[in-house]
PAMI-464988 format. One record per residue (C-alpha): residue in one letter; chain; x, y, z. Coordinates in steps of 0.05 Angstrom, whole numbers, padded with zeros to 5 digits. Example, Ala and Ser with C-alpha at 12.3 -4.5 7.8 and 13.67 -1.06 7.14 Angstrom:
> A / A / 00246 / -00090 / 00156
> S / A / 00273 / -00021 / 00143
This chain:
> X / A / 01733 / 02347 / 01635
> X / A / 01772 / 02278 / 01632
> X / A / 01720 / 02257 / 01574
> X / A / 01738 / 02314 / 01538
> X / A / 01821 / 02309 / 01547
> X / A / 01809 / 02228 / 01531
> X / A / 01767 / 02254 / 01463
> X / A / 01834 / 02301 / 01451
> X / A / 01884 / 02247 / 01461
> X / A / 01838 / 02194 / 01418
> X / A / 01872 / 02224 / 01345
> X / A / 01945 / 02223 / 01389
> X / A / 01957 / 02144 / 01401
> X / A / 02033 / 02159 / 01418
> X / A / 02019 / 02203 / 01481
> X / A / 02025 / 02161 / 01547
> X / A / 01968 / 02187 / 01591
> X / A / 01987 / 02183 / 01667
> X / A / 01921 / 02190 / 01713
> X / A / 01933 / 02212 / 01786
> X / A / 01870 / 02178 / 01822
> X / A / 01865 / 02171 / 01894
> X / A / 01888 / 02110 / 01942
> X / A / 01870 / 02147 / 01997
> X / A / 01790 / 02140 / 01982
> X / A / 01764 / 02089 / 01923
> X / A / 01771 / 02034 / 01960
> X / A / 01730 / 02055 / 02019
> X / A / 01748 / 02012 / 02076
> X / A / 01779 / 01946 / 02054
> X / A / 01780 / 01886 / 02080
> X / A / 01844 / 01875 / 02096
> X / A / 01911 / 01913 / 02102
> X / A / 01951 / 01935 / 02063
> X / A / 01904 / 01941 / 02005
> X / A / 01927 / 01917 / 01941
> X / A / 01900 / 01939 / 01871
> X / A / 01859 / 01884 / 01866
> X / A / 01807 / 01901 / 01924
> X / A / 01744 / 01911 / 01903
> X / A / 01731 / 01992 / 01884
> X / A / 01681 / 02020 / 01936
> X / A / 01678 / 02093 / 01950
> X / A / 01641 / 02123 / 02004
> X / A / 01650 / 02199 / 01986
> X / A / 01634 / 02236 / 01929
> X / A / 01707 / 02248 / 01924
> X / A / 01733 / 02173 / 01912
> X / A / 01663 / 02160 / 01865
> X / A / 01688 / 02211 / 01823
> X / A / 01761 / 02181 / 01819
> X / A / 01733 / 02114 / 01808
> X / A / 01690 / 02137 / 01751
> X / A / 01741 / 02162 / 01712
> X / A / 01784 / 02107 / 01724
> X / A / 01733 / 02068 / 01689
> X / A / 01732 / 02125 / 01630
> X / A / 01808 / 02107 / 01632
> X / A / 01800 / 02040 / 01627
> X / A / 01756 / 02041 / 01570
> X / A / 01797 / 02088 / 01525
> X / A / 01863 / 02037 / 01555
> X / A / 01821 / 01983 / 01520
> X / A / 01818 / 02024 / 01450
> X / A / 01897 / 02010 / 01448
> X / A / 01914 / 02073 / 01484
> X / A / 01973 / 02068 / 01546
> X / A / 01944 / 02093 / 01609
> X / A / 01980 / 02089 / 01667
> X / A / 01926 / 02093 / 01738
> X / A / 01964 / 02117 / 01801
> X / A / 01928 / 02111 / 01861
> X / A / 01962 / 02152 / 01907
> X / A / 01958 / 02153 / 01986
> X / A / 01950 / 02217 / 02019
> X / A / 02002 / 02270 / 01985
> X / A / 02038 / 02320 / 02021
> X / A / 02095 / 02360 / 02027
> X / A / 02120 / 02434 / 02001
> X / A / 02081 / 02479 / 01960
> X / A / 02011 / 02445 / 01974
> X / A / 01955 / 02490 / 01981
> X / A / 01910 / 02503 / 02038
> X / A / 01847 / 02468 / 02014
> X / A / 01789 / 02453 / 02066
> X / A / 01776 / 02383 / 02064
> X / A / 01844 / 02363 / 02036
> X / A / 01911 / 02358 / 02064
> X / A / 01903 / 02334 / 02136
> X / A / 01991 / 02352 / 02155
> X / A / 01984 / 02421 / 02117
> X / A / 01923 / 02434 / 02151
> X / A / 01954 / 02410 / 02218
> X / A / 02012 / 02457 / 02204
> X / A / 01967 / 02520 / 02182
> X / A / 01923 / 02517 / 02262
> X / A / 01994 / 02496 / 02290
> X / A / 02020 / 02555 / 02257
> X / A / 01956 / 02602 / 02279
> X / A / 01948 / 02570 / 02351
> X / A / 01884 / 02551 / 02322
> X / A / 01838 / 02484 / 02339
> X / A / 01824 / 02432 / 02288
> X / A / 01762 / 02398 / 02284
> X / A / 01769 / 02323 / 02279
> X / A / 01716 / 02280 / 02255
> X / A / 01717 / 02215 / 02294
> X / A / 01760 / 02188 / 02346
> X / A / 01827 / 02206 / 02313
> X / A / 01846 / 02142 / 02312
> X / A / 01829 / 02126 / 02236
> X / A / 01892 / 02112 / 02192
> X / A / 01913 / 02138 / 02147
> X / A / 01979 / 02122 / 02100
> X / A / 02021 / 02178 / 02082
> X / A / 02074 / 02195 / 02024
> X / A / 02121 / 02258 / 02019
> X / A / 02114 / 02290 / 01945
> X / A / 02186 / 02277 / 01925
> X / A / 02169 / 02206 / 01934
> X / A / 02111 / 02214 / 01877
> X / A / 02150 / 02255 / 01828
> X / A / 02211 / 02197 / 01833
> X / A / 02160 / 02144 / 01821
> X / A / 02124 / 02182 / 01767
> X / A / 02182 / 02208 / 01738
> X / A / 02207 / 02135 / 01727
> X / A / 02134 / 02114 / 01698
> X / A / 02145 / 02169 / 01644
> X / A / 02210 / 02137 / 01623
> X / A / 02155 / 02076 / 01609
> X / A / 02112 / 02094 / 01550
> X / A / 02081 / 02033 / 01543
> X / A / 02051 / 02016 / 01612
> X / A / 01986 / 02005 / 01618
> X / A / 01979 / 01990 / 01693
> X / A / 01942 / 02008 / 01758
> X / A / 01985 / 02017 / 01813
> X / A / 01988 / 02036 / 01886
> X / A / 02025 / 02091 / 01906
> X / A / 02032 / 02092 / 01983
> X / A / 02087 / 02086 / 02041
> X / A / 02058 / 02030 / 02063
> X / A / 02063 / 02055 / 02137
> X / A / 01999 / 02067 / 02168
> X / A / 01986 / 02134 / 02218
> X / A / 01926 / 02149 / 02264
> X / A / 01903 / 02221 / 02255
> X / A / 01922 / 02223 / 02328
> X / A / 01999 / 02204 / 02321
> X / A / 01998 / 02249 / 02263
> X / A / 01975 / 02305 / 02307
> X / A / 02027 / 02285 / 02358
> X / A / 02082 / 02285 / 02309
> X / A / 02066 / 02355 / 02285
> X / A / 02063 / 02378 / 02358
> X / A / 02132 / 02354 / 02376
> X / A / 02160 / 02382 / 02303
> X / A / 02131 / 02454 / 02305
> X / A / 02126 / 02464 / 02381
> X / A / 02055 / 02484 / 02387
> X / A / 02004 / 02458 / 02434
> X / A / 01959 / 02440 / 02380
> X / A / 01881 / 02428 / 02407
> X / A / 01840 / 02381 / 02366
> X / A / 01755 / 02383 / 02373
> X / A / 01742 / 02317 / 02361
> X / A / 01672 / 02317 / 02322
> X / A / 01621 / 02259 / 02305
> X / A / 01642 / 02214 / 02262
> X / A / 01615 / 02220 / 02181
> X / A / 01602 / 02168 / 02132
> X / A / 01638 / 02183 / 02084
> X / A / 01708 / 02178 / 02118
> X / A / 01749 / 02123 / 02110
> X / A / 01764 / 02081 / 02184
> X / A / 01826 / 02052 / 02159
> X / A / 01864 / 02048 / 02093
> X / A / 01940 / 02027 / 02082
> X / A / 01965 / 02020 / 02011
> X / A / 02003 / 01954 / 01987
> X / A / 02053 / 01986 / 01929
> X / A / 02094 / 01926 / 01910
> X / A / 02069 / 01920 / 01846
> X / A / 02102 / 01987 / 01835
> X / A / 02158 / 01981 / 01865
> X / A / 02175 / 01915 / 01832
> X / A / 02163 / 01952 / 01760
> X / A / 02202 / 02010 / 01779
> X / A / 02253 / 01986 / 01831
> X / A / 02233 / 02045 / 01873
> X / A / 02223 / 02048 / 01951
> X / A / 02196 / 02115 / 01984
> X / A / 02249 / 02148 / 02017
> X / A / 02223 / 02205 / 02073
> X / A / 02186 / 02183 / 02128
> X / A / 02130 / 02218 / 02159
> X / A / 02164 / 02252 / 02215
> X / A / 02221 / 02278 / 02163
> X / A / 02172 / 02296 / 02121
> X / A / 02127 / 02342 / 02166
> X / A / 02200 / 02373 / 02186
> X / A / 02218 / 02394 / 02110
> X / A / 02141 / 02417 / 02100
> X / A / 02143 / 02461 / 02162
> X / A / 02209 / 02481 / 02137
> X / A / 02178 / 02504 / 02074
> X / A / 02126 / 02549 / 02103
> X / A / 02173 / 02585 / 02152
């Protein structure tokens, strides 16, 4: 599918093509924190692979003259997101908060993870549009790093509910620990994100009551 939209856009040189990839998971686990854009690429799902692949098919048609802007964003959340198995850890948190359910965790819940509310993305993207020209790769993170467990904890203080996690055996193919650096975007666009997780998981409960 993104080879085919990248063979559409090759006759339309003027359109800026924005790619949403995924902070959360191309960089596997890095070897230091926060991760900047410059870490090596090393997936460990078939998830962040796939991201990083067509990252490279946007790099490629980026080097035929095109402007493609790569956002690697952090985990996304917030109102309006779907229930998705596999995807979503706070709105999944909220949905077995909601239905006094248990969540299966895989590991020891204390991997982190780095966390940014959605109106935070549409700012910074919003601002990127107002740049046709760019051509970068950028972070797109909070730069605060969460374990799964103090995420739990905050969404059991927010919604009330005694929230039971299973905590599984730990998989490959999850991250241990991954915080994203976003200066470089922040310098371009003179933007900061603005909610915080706990005031974020307030306004996404909000949104489901």
């Amino acid at each position: 599918m993104t080879l085919r939209l990248l063979e559409l856009l090759e006759n339309q040189p003027e359109t800026h093509l924005i790619f949403f990839s995924s902070g959360g998971t191309v960089y596997g686990n890095p070897d230091r924190l926060p991760v900047t854009e410059d870490a090596p690429i090393a997936p460990l799902s078939n998830h962040g692979a796939g991201k990083a692949a067509q990252e490279v098919f946007c790099q490629a048609f980026r080097s035929r003259g095109h402007a493609v802007t790569i956002l690697r964003p952090s985990n996304a959340y917030g109102p309006g997101q779907t229930l998705r198995q596999g995807f979503g850890l706070i709105r999944t948190l909220l949905e077995h908060a909601f239905n006094d359910t248990p969540i299966q965790i895989w590991g020891d819940g204390e991997s982190v993870r780095d966390f940014i509310y959605i109106d935070d993305i549409v700012e910074a993207t919003t601002r990127l549009i107002k740049l046709p020209q760019d051509s970068g790769t950028y972070n797109l993170g909070s730069g605060m790093g969460y374990s799964i467990n103090q995420v739990l904890d905050i969404v059991r203080t927010i919604s009330g509910k005694a929230l039971k996690a299973v905590y599984r055996a730990t998989r490959s193919i999850d991250v241990r620990n991954v915080v994203l650096d976003s200066t470089r975007l922040s310098t371009l666009l003179s933007w900061t994100p603005q909610v915080g997780l706990e005031d974020g998981v307030r306004r996404t409960l909000a949104s489901l009551n």
